[in-house]
N, C-alpha and C positions, 0 to 999 in steps of 0.2 A: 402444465407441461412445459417444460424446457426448450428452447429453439438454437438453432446453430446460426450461429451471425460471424462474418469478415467482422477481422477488426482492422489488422495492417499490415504490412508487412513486416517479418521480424526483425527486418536491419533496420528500420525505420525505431524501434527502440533502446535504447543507450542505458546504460548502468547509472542507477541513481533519477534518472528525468524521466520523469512521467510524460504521456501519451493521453492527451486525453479527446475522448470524442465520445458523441450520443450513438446511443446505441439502442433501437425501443423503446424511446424515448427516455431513457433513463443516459446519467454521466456514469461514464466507465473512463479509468485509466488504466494504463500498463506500462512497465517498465520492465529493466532486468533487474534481476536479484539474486546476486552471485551466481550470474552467469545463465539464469532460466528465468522464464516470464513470471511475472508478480502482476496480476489483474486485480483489481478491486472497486467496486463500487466508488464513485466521488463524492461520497456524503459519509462525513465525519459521522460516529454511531450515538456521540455526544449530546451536540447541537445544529448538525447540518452541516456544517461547514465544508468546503468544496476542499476537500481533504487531500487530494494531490497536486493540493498549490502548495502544499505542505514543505518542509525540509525534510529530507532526508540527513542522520547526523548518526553521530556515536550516541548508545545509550548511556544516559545519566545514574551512576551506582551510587546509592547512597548508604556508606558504611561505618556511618556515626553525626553525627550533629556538627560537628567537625573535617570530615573527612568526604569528598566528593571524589568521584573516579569517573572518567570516560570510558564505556568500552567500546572501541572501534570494530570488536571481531560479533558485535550482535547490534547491530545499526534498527534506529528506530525511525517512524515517519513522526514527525511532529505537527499537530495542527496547526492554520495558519490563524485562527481565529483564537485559542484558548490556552495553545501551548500544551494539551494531551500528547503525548508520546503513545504510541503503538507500537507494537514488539514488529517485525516484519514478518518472522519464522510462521508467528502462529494467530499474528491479529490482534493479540491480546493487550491491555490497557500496560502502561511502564510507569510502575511509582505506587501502585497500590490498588488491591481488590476489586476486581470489577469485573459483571458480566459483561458488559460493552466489550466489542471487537470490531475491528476490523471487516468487512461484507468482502472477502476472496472469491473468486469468481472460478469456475472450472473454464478451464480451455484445454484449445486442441491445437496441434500445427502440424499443418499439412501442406508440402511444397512451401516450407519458407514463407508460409501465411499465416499468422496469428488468427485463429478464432476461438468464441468466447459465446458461452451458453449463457441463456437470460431467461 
């Protein structure tokens, strides 16, 4: 069963920078993500890795062997350990098939208070 935990306050998170703190004894971060919170577990679904030390960047399109594209309008987290891209929208792996995702977390905010279910 699910528990309601404080995480932080919402001004206390910024577009693109992650927030990160223990929470039942697990790492959880949050940030904004155009404009509403983006929670997520802090362990890359990879190899562990403490995945919102990550960069936040433009996704990597690749539209021939040749030909490389940034897209700025669907921005990916990248690991800091492997260099994995994550989609933000939906968690999902950037660059090729895979069940690994991103761990999103439900939240709630109440009074200008970010909290987050564990």
């Amino acid at each position: 069963m699910k528990t309601k935990h404080y995480f932080a306050e919402l001004g206390a998170l910024e577009e693109g920078r992650f927030v990160i703190r223990e929470v039942a004894n697990r790492s959880v971060g949050a940030t904004l993500f155009q404009g509403a919170p983006l929670v997520i577990l802090n362990s890359c679904p990879h190899a562990g890795a403490p995945i919102c030390q990550g960069r936040i960047t433009s996704k990597l399109v690749v539209e021939s062997a040749q030909n490389l594209n940034l897209d700025s309008e669907h921005p990916v987290l990248r690991c800091p350990w492997h260099g994995w891209e994550f989609n933000l929208e939906d968690g999902m792996v950037n660059g090729f098939s895979s069940r690994l995702r991103l761990a999103k977390l439900q939240y709630e905010l109440e009074n200008d208070s970010l909290y987050i279910w564990l």
